[in-house]
ZANUKOL-867680 format. One line per field, with one value per residue (C-alpha): residue number from 1; residue in one letter; x, y, z negated. Coordinates in steps of 0.5 Angstrom, whole numbers. Layout:
N
i <- NUM_...
aa <- A_...
east <- X_...
north <- Y_...
up <- Z_...
END
This chain:
393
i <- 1_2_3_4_5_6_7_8_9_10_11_12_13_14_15_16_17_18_19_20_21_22_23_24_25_26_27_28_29_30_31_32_33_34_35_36_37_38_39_40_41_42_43_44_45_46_47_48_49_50_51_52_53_54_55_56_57_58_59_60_61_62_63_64_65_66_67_68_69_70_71_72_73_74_75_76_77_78_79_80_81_82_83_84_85_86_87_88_89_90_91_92_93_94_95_96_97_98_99_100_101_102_103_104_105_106_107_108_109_110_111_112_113_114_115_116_117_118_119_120_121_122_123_124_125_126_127_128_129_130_131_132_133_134_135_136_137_138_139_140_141_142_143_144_145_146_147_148_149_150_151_152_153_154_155_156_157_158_159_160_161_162_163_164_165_166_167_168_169_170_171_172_173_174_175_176_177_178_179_180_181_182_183_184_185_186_187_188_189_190_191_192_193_194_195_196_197_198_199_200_201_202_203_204_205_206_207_208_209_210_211_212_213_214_215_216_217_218_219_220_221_222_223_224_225_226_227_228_229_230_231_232_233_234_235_236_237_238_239_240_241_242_243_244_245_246_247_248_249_250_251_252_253_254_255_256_257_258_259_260_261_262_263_264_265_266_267_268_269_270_271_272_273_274_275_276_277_278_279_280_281_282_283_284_285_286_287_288_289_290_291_292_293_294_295_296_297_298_299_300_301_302_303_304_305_306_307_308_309_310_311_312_313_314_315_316_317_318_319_320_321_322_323_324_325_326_327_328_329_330_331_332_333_334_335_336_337_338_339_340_341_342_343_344_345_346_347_348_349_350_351_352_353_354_355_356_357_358_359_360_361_362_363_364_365_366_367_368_369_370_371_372_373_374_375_376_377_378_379_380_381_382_383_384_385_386_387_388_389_390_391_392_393
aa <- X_X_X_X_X_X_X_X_X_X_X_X_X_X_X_X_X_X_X_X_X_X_X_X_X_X_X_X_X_X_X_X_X_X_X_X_X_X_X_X_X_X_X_X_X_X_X_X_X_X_X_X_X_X_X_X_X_X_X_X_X_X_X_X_X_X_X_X_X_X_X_X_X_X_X_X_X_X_X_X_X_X_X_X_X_X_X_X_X_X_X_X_X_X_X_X_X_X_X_X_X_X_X_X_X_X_X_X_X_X_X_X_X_X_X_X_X_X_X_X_X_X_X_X_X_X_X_X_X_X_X_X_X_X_X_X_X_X_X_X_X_X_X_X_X_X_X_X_X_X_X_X_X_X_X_X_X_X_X_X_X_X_X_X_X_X_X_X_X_X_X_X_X_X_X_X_X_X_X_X_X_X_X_X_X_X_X_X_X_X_X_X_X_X_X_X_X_X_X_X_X_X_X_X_X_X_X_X_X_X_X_X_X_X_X_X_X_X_X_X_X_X_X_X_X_X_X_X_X_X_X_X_X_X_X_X_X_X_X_X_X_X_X_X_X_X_X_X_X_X_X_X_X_X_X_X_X_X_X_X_X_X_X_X_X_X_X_X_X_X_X_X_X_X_X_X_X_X_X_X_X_X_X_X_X_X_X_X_X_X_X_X_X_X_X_X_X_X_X_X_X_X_X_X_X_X_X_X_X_X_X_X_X_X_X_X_X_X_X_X_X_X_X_X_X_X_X_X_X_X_X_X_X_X_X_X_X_X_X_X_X_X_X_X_X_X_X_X_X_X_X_X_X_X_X_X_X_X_X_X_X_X_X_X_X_X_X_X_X_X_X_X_X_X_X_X_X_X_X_X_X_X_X_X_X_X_X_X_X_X_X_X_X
east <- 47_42_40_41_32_32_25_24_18_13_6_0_-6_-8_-11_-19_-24_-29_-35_-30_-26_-26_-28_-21_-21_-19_-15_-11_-11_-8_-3_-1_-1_3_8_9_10_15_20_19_16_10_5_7_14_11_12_8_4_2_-4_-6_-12_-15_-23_-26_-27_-22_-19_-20_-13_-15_-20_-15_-9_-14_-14_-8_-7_-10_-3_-5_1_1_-3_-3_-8_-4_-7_-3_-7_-4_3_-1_3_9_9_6_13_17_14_15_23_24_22_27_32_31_31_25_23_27_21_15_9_7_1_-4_-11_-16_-23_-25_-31_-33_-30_-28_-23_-27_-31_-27_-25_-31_-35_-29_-23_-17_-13_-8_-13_-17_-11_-10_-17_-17_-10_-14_-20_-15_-13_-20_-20_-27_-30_-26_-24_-20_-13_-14_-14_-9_-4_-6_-5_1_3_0_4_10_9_8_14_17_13_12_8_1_3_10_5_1_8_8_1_4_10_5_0_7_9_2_2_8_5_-1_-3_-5_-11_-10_-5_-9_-2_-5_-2_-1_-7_-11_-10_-9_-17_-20_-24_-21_-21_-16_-11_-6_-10_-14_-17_-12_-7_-11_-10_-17_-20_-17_-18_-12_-7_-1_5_12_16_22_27_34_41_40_33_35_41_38_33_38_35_41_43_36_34_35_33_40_36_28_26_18_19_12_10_15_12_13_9_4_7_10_4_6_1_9_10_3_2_9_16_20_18_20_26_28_26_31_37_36_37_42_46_45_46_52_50_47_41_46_47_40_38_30_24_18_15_8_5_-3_-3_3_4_7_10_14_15_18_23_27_25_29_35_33_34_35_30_27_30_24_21_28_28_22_23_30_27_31_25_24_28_34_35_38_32_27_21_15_15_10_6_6_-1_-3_-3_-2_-8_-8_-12_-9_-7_-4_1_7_6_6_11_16_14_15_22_24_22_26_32_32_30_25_20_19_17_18_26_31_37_42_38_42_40_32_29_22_18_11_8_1_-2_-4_2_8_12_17_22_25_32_33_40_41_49
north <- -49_-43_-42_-36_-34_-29_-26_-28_-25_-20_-17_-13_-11_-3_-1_1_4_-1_-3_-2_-8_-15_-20_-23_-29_-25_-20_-25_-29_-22_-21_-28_-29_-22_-25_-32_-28_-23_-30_-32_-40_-43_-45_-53_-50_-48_-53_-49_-43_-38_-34_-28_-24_-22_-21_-28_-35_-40_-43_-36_-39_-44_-41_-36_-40_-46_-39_-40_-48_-54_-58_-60_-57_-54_-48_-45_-40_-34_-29_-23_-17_-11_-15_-21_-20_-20_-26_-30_-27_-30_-37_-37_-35_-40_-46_-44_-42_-49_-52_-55_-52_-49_-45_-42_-37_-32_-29_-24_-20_-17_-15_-9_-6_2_3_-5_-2_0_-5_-11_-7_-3_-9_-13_-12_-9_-13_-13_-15_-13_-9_-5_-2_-1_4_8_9_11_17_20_17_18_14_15_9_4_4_12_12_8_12_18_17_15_21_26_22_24_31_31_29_33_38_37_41_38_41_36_30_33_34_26_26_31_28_21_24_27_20_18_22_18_11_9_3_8_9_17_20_28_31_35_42_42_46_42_36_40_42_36_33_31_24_23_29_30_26_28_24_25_22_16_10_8_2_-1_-8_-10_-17_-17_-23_-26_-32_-34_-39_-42_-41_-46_-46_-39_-42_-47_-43_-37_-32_-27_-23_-23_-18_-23_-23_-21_-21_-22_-22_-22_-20_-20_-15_-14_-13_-6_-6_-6_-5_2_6_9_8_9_3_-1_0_-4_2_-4_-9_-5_-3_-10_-13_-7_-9_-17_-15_-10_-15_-21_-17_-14_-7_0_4_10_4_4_8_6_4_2_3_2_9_7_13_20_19_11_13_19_13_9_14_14_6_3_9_13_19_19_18_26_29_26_33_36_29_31_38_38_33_28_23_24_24_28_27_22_17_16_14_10_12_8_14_8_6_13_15_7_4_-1_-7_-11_-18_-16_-9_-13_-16_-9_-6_-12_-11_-4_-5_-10_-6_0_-5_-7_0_-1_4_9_17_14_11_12_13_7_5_-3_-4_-3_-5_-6_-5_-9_-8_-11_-10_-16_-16_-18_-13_-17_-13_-15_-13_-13_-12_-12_-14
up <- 6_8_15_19_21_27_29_36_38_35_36_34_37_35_29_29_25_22_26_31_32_35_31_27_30_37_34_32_38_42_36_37_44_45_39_44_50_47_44_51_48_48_42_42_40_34_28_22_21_16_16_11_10_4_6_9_8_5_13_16_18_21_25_28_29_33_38_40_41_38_36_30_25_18_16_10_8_4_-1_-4_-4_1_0_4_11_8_4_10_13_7_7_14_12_7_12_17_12_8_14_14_21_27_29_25_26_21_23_19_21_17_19_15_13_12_4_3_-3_-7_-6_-7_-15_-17_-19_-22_-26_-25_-20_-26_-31_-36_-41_-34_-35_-42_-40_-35_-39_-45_-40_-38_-31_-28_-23_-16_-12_-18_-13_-12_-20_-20_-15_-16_-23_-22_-18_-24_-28_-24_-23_-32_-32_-27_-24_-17_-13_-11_-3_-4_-4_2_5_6_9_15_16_17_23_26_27_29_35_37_36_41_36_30_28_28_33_31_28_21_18_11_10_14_9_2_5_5_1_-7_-9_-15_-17_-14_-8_-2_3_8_3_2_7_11_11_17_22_27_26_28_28_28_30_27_28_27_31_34_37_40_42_46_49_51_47_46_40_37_30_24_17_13_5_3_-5_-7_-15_-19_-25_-30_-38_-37_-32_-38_-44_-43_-42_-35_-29_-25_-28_-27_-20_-18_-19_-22_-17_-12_-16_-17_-10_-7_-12_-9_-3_-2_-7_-3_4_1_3_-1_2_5_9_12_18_19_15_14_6_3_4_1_-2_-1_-8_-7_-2_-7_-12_-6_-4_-11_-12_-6_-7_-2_-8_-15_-20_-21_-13_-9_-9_-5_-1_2_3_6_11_9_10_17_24_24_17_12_13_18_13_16_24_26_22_16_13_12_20_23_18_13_15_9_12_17_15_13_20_23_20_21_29_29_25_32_36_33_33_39_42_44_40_46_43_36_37_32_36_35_29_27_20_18_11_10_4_2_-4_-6_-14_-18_-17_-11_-6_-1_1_8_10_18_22_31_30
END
């Protein structure tokens, strides 16, 4: 029989530009170190621990999980490209869930360097292959980062079929430096007008710079645990996690000829069906979340991914204000990737922070009133996203 799996504690450092940051070692000792202190336990209670990061070495996981304590337990290494936080969150789930712990860390960090993204794909193929490449050549994309392309060619695709307006997507990037200015761990608090982000410089139409994620450094962490370890050390209705799923590329992710489709709408329409069947609940249900917003136009496409809206009405969704404060859904109010950063190991940890805090009334300027059911959206190409349901009873 399934276990019940609690987050106990969470923790984050705030995020910096690269050349800016602590080594990642010492990141993810002060997210660790904050997550332990927040559950209330020491290390030597942790019985296993996952560590992701996208950018070093094969043990990197090691070396910042020693920071915290020398105990000898499992650490496996976790790689899932953006998705690479959440996936160590999923791992560290199904140890409790499956009763193989009663108490686990996931811990993620990321030591980034001034255009790392571009970096990473520019030299090698697309993180989905070589017919990925052939599909954005085959549509005249030119030489603008590959993950730019690749969103931003799915959001011109959108607004082929649709007609959307380019200002709709710089809408989103507004909307994110708002709730920035509200989040002391963000690597942007300076609230921008949609001129001002219309203005900046053009990356990939409809993208412009503000609509783009920057390279990011920061860490973050979770502990997790069983019924009875929260029982057993007075831990009182704690954040739980009510349905998980990690769904991978489908064959229409290549075979339908849709940048819509290539950078992951049927995982995210998949993983969000899992969970809302599993948790027995529908997104109107939903009062706060966190969702992968590496490029205004991905977080457009999430809007109609999770159920937030009808496919076709995420125009209107946005301008009716019905994503942020006093509308249906307060959508990234951590000010998301593109406000709070990116820093790729450690964003699903983030978000997952920012979630239990806000369900635990805890996110001061940033509170959602009354805010008991939290869903979390995680998306990495190559390709994964991990969707995450969180419910305070």
């Amino acid at each position: 029989m399934k276990r019940r799996v609690n987050v106990i504690g969470v923790g984050m450092t705030k995020f910096a530009k690269p050349g800016s940051s602590p080594e990642y070692y010492e990141m993810a000792r002060e997210a660790g170190q904050k997550a332990l202190a927040d559950a209330g336990v020491p290390y030597a209670d942790v019985e296993q621990a996952f560590a992701g990061y996208v950018y070093g070495d094969s043990t990197c996981g090691q070396r910042a999980v020693y920071e915290l304590g020398l105990t000898g337990i499992p650490v496996v290494n976790v790689n899932n490209n953006c998705s690479t936080g959440s996936s160590a969150l999923f791992l560290a789930r199904q140890a409790i869930e499956g009763g193989l712990a009663e108490c686990v860390l996931a811990i993620g960090f990321e030591k980034m360097e001034k255009g790392a993204l571009a970096a990473k794909f520019n030299d090698r193929e697309p993180p989905m292959g070589r017919h990925v490449q052939v599909m954005m050549d085959a549509q005249g994309f030119n030489q603008s980062p590959p993950a730019a392309q690749m969103f931003g060619g799915a959001g011109r695709e959108y607004r082929w079929k649709y007609g959307t307006k380019r200002e709709t997507f710089g809408q989103i990037a507004v909307k994110a430096r708002k709730h920035a200015s509200n989040n002391p761990y963000a690597m942007f608090n300076q609230v921008l007008s949609l001129e001002e982000i219309m203005a900046s410089d053009d990356v990939f139409d409809p993208l412009t710079r503000f609509q783009c994620c920057p390279p990011t450094c920061g860490a973050g962490a979770a502990i997790l645990c069983s019924d009875e370890f929260a029982k057993k050390h007075g831990i009182k209705n704690p954040v739980y996690i009510a349905a998980q799923s990690m769904t991978t590329d489908y064959s229409s992710s290549f075979d339908e000829s849709s940048m819509i489709k290539m950078i992951g709408y049927d995982m995210t329409v998949n993983g969000a069906k899992q969970v809302y069947e599993a948790a027995g609940i529908g997104p109107e249900d939903i009062d706060v979340i966190e969702l992968h917003d590496c490029f205004t136009a991905n977080e457009l496409l999430t809007y109609e991914g999770l159920g937030l809206c009808p496919e076709g009405g995420a125009e209107k969704f946005i301008w009716d204000g019905d994503n942020t404060y006093g509308g249906k859904f307060v959508t990234n109010p951590s000010g998301g990737l593109l406000s709070k950063g990116h820093p790729l190991g450690a964003t699903g940890l983030a978000q997952c922070t920012e979630l239990v805090w806000q369900l635990r009334g805890q996110a001061e300027k940033r509170q959602v009133e009354g805010a008991r059911i939290a869903l979390q959206h995680n998306l990495g190409l190559g390709g994964a996203c991990v969707i995450t349901l969180y419910r305070r009873d």
